[in-house]
C-alpha positions in Angstrom: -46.3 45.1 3.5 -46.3 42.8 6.7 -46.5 40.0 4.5 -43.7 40.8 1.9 -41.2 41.6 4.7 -42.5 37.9 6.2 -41.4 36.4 2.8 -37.9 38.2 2.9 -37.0 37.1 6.0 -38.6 33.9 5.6 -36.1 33.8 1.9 -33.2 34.6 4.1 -33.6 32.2 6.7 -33.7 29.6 4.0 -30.5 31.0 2.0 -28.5 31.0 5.5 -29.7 27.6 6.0 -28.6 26.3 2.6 -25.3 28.5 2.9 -24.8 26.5 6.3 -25.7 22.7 4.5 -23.2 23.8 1.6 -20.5 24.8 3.7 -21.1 21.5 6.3 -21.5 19.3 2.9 -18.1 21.2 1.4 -16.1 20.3 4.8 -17.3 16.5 4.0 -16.1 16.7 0.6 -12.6 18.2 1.4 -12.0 16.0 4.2 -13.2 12.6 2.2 -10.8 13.8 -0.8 -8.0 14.1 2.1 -8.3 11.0 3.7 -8.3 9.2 -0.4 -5.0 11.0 -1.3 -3.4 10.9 2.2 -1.0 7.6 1.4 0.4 7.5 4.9 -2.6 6.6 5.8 -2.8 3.4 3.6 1.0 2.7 4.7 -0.3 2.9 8.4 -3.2 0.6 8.1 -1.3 -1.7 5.9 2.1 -1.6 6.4 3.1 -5.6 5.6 1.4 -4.7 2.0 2.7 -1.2 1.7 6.4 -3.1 2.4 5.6 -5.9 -0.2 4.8 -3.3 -2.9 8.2 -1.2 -2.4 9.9 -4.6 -2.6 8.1 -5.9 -5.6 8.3 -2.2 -7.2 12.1 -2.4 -6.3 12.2 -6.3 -8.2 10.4 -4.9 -11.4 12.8 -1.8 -11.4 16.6 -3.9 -10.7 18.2 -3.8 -14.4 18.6 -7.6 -15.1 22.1 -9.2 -15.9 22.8 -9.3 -19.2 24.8 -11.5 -20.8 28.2 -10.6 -22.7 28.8 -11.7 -25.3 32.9 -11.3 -26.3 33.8 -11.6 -30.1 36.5 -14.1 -31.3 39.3 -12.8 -32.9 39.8 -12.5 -36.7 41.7 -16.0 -38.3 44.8 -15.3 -39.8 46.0 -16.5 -43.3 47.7 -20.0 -41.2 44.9 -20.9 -39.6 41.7 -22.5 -40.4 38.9 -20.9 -40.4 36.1 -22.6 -38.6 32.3 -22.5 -39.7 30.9 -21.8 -36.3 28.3 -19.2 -36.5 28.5 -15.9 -34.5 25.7 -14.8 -32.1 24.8 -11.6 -33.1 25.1 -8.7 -30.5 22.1 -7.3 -29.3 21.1 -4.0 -30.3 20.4 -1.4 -27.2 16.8 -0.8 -27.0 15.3 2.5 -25.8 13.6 1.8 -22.7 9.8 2.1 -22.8 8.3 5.4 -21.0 6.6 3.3 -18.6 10.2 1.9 -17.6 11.6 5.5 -17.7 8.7 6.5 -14.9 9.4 3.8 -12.9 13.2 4.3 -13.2 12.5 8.2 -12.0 9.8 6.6 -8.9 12.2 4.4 -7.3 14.3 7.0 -5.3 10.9 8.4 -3.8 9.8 5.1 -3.1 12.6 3.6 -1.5 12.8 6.8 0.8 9.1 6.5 1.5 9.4 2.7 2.3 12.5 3.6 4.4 10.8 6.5 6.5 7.9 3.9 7.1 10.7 1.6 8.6 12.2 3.9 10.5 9.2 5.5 12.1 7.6 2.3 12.6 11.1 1.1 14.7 11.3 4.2 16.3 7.7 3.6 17.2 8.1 0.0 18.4 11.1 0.7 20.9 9.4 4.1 22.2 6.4 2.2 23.2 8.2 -1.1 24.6 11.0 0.1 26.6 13.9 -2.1 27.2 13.6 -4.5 30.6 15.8 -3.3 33.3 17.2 -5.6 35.7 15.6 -6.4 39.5 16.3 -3.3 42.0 17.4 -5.8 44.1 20.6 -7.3 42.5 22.8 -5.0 43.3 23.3 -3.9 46.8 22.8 0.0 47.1 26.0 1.8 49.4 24.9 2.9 53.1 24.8 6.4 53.8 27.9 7.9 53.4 30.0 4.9 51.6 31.0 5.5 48.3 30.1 3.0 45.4 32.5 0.0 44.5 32.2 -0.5 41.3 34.4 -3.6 41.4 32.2 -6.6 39.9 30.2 -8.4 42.6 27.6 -11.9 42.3 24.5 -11.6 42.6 24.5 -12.3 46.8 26.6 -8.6 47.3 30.4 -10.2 48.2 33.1 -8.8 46.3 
């Protein structure tokens, strides 16, 4: 009996220990699969690239110009008619549905790329404030004057 209880607890001890390795190897898992699909991250890391991309997705997306092409009017009975042949119009072709997709990504991107500037500005100036000018170059009022705020140079005289 001593034995069998032995081999129960002993079967327990290793089912809570491979419970805990499962749950620790889970938390690896979710947290690699985070760190893939979390695309601020790559954005941080790489912003010059990220930038490049929105720009060259933005390039790819742009219609281009197309050309017009205006039809001549019809001769009348008087005049000549000239053997010049016509261009042909072109017909409008339906867009492919890789085009469509883009056409329907470029708002998000362009907001993305534009929060990445912003943040990244905002960033910048909150971490390099602006210089401010020697405490000295400006003479502070004695006790009980009142500030003239009349403009001065630099050695205090009105």
């Amino acid at each position: 009996m001593a034995t069998d209880s032995n081999e129960v607890d002993e079967i327990r001890r290793q089912m809570a220990k491979l419970r805990s390795e499962l749950h620790h190897d889970m938390r690896e898992v979710v947290a690699g699969a985070t760190a893939v699909a979390d695309w601020r991250s790559y954005i941080r890391n790489r912003p010059w690239l990220a930038i490049g991309a929105a720009f060259a997705v933005g390039y790819v997306l742009v219609p281009r110009r197309r050309t017009v092409i205006v039809k001549a009017a019809e001769p009348t009975a008087f005049e000549p008619v000239a053997q010049v042949p016509q261009p042909r119009a072109k017909e409008p072709s339906r867009g492919s549905t890789l085009g469509w997709l883009l056409r329907l990504a470029a708002p998000v991107v362009t907001r993305v790329a534009q929060g990445y500037v912003l943040n990244y500005v905002e960033n910048l100036l909150a971490n390099n404030p602006p210089h401010r000018a020697p405490t000295g170059s400006w003479p502070e009022p004695e006790a009980g004057q009142r500030r003239n705020f009349e403009r001065r140079d630099f050695s205090g005289r009105l």
